[in-house]
C-alpha angles and dihedrals in degrees: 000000000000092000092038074115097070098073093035088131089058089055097043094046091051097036088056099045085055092054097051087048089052085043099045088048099057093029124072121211090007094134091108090057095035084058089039088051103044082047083060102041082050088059099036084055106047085053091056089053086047092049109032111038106025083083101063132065105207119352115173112196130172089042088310101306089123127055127196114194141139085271094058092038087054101043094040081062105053092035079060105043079047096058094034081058100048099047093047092057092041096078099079101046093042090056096049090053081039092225090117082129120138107262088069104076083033100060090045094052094044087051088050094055087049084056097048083051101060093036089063089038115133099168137056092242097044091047092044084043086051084049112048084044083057099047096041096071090034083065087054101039089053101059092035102117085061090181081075112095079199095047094066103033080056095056095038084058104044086044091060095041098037085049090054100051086044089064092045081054097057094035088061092046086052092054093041082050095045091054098035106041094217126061090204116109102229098047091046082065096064089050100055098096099060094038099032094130098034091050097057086064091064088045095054090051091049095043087056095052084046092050091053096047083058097046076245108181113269085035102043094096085119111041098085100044090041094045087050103039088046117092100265093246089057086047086055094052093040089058102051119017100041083053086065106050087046094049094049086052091050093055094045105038081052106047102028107051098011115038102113088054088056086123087065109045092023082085091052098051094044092056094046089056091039095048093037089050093049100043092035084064099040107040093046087059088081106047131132105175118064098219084052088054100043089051084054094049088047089054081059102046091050086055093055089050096054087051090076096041087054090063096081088221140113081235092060098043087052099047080053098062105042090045092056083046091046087046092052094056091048095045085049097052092041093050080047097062093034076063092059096060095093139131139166072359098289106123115219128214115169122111093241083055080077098056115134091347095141081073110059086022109028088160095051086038087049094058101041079061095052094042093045089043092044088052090046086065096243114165130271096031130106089244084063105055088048089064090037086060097047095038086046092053093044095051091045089061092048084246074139092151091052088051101051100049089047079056094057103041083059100059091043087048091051093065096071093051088052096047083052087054089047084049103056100036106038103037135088114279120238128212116307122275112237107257099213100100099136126247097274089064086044097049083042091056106042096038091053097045095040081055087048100050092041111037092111094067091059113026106132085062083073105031087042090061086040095049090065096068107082110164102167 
């Protein structure tokens, strides 16, 4: 009870989706107050994490089944900020497609508890109970504009998939639990000697379900139907919050329980990142459709993320993180930009729907460069630096051919941000987009871009938080 404290933001989050629900409920017409509040809970929480746990340095609670540490305290609040974002340029979108009903802010905070959750887990129930809490309102949120044929097609899909990898997950858990004889992550260390063959089975199933949950290359089948069929905002979200609370699993589930048996799943991770970062480059080439494109960058992005966890050092893990934190800025100031794109209140999202847009738009044309620039991995953009930390901690531990190949796929990936660019600068403009977007799009815009343009100025604030976290 002393150190009930400790998951005060838990409490608050779920405390608060129980009591919208209640409000929207009795109270008709009540879906500007339900976002204004959930604004609100989204604030009131990220200052509990701030307050109560940046303090400690490893705190285990529930026998162990919950872990509070400087990892947990840093992704809770960027899971947080991310949902805060999202919701707060949701509003107008969601009013043009009339579906700014209730559920909306609900199902995004619940999502986000289910993602606290997992990111404190410390036990194989607590992290599969964080994730089906997550993907349960995922499922919802997909299919929300229900006028869509796509909409719904995309949450159907991502339902029966996502379902499947789910039972791979637990079967994996099952088998982790049968050999072990704990699911708790601690204990599952000390019985590594006797089981060290028949656990790896159990890895390999978990690792699968994982790798879905992060549109990871063999299990990304659903990322590029479900990203354009989504409502753009929940694209938006898909693409940046649900990244944190895997990769905090992964890192986790990996070096907590399983890092003696690195020489097993080290393989696994390091073809995942190989395979994402290759078909990430190639298939996006193609694309049309600017949400496709984006869920194909984001397959190559994840891949650059598992390269550093691949390393099996402090220095990988930490090139991770700040590479996913690093990512979510650049995907919320892209998708930014994707909201602008609207006219008569019909929202576009083609790549020719840029055309010639630096001439009726040069501001909004000025920061899609820097942000595509900035996701090409052109110095000295943030985008840059977070492929300078990753490829830094795989060459210092001799990983050269996984190197190599992340540096390739980024050249070949760069070619579909610079045809954007040529896009939007040498065609032919098209009629003008309308300029009333409200002030939450425009500070999204301008803060994310200002932190992408200027994060060299500034990089220790940011390696100096993620330093901290030492889990080897």
């Amino acid at each position: 009870m002393d150190n009930l404290n400790l998951v005060l933001p838990e409490i608050f989050v779920s405390l608060s989706v129980m009591f919208l629900l209640i409000l929207g409920v009795f109270k008709k017409e009540s879906s500007q107050l339900t976002f204004n509040l959930s604004l609100i809970t989204f604030l009131i929480a990220i200052i509990f994490v701030i307050n109560e746990t940046f303090s400690v340095n490893r705190i285990t609670l529930f026998n162990d089944s919950v872990v509070i540490d400087h990892m947990a305290s840093l992704m809770k609040i960027i899971t947080l900020i991310g949902g805060f974002l999202v919701l707060g340029i949701s509003s107008n979108y969601l009013k043009t497609f009339k579906i700014f009903k209730i559920e909306y802010p609900i199902l995004i905070l619940s999502s986000v508890l289910g993602m606290m959750i997992m990111i404190s887990s410390n036990d194989l129930m607590v992290f599969y109970m964080g994730l089906e809490l997550q993907s349960l309102a995922l499922y919802v949120l997909a299919t929300f504009n229900r006028d869509q044929l796509k909409s719904s097609e995309a949450g159907l899909k991502y339902f029966v998939l996502s379902a499947l990898s789910s039972g791979l997950l637990l079967y994996g858990c099952s088998l982790i639990y049968g050999f072990s004889g704990s699911t708790n992550f601690d204990v599952i260390t000390n019985q590594l000697t006797s089981n060290e063959y028949a656990l790896t089975f159990g890895i390999v199933f978990i690792l699968v379900g994982l790798a879905f949950k992060i549109s990871a290359v063999p299990f990304h089948m659903w990322a590029p139907d479900v990203y354009e069929g989504s409502p753009t905002t929940v694209t938006l979200f898909f693409t940046m919050v649900p990244k944190i609370a895997a990769l905090t699993v992964f890192i986790r589930f990996l070096y907590v329980p399983f890092l003696n048996l690195i020489d097993q799943w080290q393989m696994i991770i390091v073809f995942l990142s190989i395979a994402s970062m290759i078909f990430g480059a190639i298939a996006a080439i193609g694309q049309t459709n600017i949400k496709r494109l984006v869920a194909y960058s984001s397959i190559g992005h994840i891949g650059y993320t598992l390269a550093g966890l691949a390393t099996g050092s402090n220095d990988g893990i930490q090139s991770s993180i700040t590479y996913i934190c690093i990512y979510v800025v650049m995907n919320l100031a892209l998708f930014s930009c994707l909201l602008m794109l609207k006219r008569n209140d019909q929202y576009y999202e083609d790549i020719d729907d840029l055309s010639g847009l630096s001439k009726n738009h040069p501001m909004l044309s000025l920061s899609l460069l820097i942000i595509l620039f900035s996701l090409a991995g052109i110095p000295p953009l943030a985008g840059f630096f977070a492929k300078f930390y990753v490829f830094k901690a795989v060459i210092e531990q001799s990983m050269y051919f996984l190197a190599i190949v992340g540096l390739l796929s980024t050249v070949i990936a760069a070619f579909y941000y610079l045809r954007i660019i040529k896009i939007i600068y040498f065609d032919k403009e098209k009629e003008k987009y309308d300029s009333d977007h409200g002030i939450w799009l425009k500070f999204s815009i301008t803060f994310s871009t200002i932190l992408i343009l200027l994060y060299f100025i500034f990089p220790s604030q940011l390696i100096e938080v993620v330093s901290r976290i030492v889990i080897i």
